[in-house]
C-alpha positions, 0 to 999 in steps of 0.5 A, a space after each residue: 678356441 680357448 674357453 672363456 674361463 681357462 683363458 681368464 685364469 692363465 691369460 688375456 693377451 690373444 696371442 701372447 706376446 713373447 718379445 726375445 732380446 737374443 743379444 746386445 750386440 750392436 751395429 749402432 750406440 743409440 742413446 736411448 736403447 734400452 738393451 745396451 745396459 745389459 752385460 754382453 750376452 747371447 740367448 742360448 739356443 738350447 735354453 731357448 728351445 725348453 723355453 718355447 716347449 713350455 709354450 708348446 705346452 701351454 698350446 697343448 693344454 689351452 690352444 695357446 697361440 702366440 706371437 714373437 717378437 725378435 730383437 737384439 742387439 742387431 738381429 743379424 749379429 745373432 749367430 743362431 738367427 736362421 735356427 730360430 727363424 726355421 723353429 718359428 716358421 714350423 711351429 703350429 703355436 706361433 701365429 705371428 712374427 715381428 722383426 725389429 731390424 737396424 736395416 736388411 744390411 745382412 747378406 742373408 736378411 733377405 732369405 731369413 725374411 722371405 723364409 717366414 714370409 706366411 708368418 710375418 706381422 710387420 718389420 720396424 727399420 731403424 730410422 737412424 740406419 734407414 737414411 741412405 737404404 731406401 732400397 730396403 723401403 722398396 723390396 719390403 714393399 715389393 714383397 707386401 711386408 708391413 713396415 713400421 718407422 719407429 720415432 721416439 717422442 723426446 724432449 732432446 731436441 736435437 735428436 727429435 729433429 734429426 728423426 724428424 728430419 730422417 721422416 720427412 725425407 722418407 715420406 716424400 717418397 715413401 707416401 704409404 710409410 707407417 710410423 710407428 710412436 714411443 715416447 721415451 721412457 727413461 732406464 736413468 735418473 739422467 734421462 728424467 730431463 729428456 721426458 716429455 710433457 703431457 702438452 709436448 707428447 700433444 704437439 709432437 704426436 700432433 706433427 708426426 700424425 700429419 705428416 705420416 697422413 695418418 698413417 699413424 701406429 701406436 700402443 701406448 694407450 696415453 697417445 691414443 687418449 690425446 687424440 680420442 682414439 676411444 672407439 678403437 681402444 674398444 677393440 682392442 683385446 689388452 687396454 693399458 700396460 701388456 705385462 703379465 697379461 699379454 706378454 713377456 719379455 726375455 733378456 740375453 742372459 736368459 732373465 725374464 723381464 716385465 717390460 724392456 723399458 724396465 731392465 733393472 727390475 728384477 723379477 727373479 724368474 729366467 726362462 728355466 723357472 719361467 710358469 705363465 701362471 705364476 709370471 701373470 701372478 707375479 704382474 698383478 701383483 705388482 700393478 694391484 695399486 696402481 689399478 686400485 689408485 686408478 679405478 675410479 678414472 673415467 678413462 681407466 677402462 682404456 688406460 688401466 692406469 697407463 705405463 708403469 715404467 714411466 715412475 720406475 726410474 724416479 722412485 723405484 717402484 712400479 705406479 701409474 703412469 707419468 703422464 697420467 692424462 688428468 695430472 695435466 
């Protein structure tokens, strides 16, 4: 195991996350995604493979584990996929995988899947794709795949209705479905009008948790703060926003990114001149403020003051988060 104070100065995350965005290429136009933005690019494979030798590095000197999570775009339109997926299966410093999918519509999604069986965490189905596959529901329960449904906490209330709705459905026949939740956080000005309220995250979090019979995932660390989930909070290696700390997010085009709710902050760094030293520095710094305005919180060791991207947008500037829970 890492030593305590080589892991304090290059990390905290225990593995650190590594979130792909391989492309944005898309079978859907959903209106909220975050990668859609992005000019029309695909991650290179050789530019990803001296990428993850610099973890494979980082593993050498520090026993550095990591996790990966794979999105798009759609996963499948990725012409490099089963690549990845045979590096990431034999690689000894990749401890898990997650696999953000539309739907297993791919005649090889199947194959791709079982080929990192050992390694894989969960799988998140797209709930506007997953309507009419229930069959896919059924073979990833088959084979004893976590799957998470991801809903996203709007104040559109058509499109929480029409998820809700999608949910309902599924959780009739599928009683054990874990739901995952994310409230929206807005990558324009015009999205501002869709964020929710503290009071509405309250009520619309309340009805998926009743639904999903608890069966209920979430990382925001706001959502865990209204229903007092402080015992679990305790255990858990990150509290607050993962950036720097616990993880880094890479764009198609190669560009390093604080967080995929936050494309159009810039950080300078791609994964040529990505350095896990310099990126965690680089974090911190731009969080210090915030931390200092939250510290003396009562609930600031859980939060540590929330989601930062949830200002970005309004003022252009990282600050605590939106929904503070004493700004009720």
């Amino acid at each position: 195991m890492i030593d305590k104070q080589t892991k304090e100065a290059i990390y905290v995350g225990d593995p650190y996350l590594i979130q792909l965005n391989l492309l944005n290429s898309c079978i859907n136009n959903c209106e909220y995604c975050y990668i859609k933005s992005s000019s029309a690019q695909i991650l290179n494979p050789r530019r990803l493979k001296k990428f993850f030798q610099k973890f494979e590095e980082y593993h050498n000197r520090y026993n550095l584990k990591i996790s990966v999570s794979l999105t798009g775009g759609d996963l499948f339109l990725y012409p490099h996929l089963e690549w990845i997926i045979e590096y990431l299966r034999k690689a000894e410093n990749v401890s898990s995988i997650s696999l953000l999918l539309n739907s297993l519509w791919h005649k090889n999604s199947k194959k791709i899947i079982l080929g990192i069986l050992n390694k894989i965490e969960n799988i998140q189905l797209n709930i506007d794709n997953i309507e009419n596959r229930e069959c896919d529901l059924k073979w990833l329960a088959s084979k004893k795949i976590p799957v998470n449904i991801k809903i996203l906490l709007s104040k559109n209330t058509n499109y929480y209705n029409s998820q809700m709705n999608i949910l309902k459905k599924l959780t009739k026949s599928n009683p054990s479905l874990r739901v995952s939740v994310d409230r929206l956080i807005p990558t324009s000005k015009e999205q501002l009008k869709d964020m929710c309220s503290l009071k509405e995250l309250r009520e619309k979090a309340s009805e998926i948790l009743i639904l999903s019979n608890g069966n209920f995932v979430c990382d925001d660390p706001i959502i865990k703060l209204l229903f007092d989930q402080k015992e679990k909070l305790q255990t858990d290696s990150l509290h607050g926003c993962s950036i720097g700390k616990g993880s880094v997010t890479v764009y198609p085009d190669g560009a390093i990114k604080l967080c995929a709710r936050i494309p159009k902050f810039e950080t300078g760094l791609t994964i040529e001149n990505f350095d896990l030293k310099e990126y965690i520095h680089l974090a911190n710094k731009l969080t210090r403020k915030i931390h200092d305005k939250c510290r003396k919180c009562t609930e600031y060791q859980f939060c540590k003051g929330g989601c930062p991207a949830t200002f970005f947008v309004k003022s252009n500037r990282l600050d605590k988060d939106i929904n503070c829970y004493y700004e009720e």
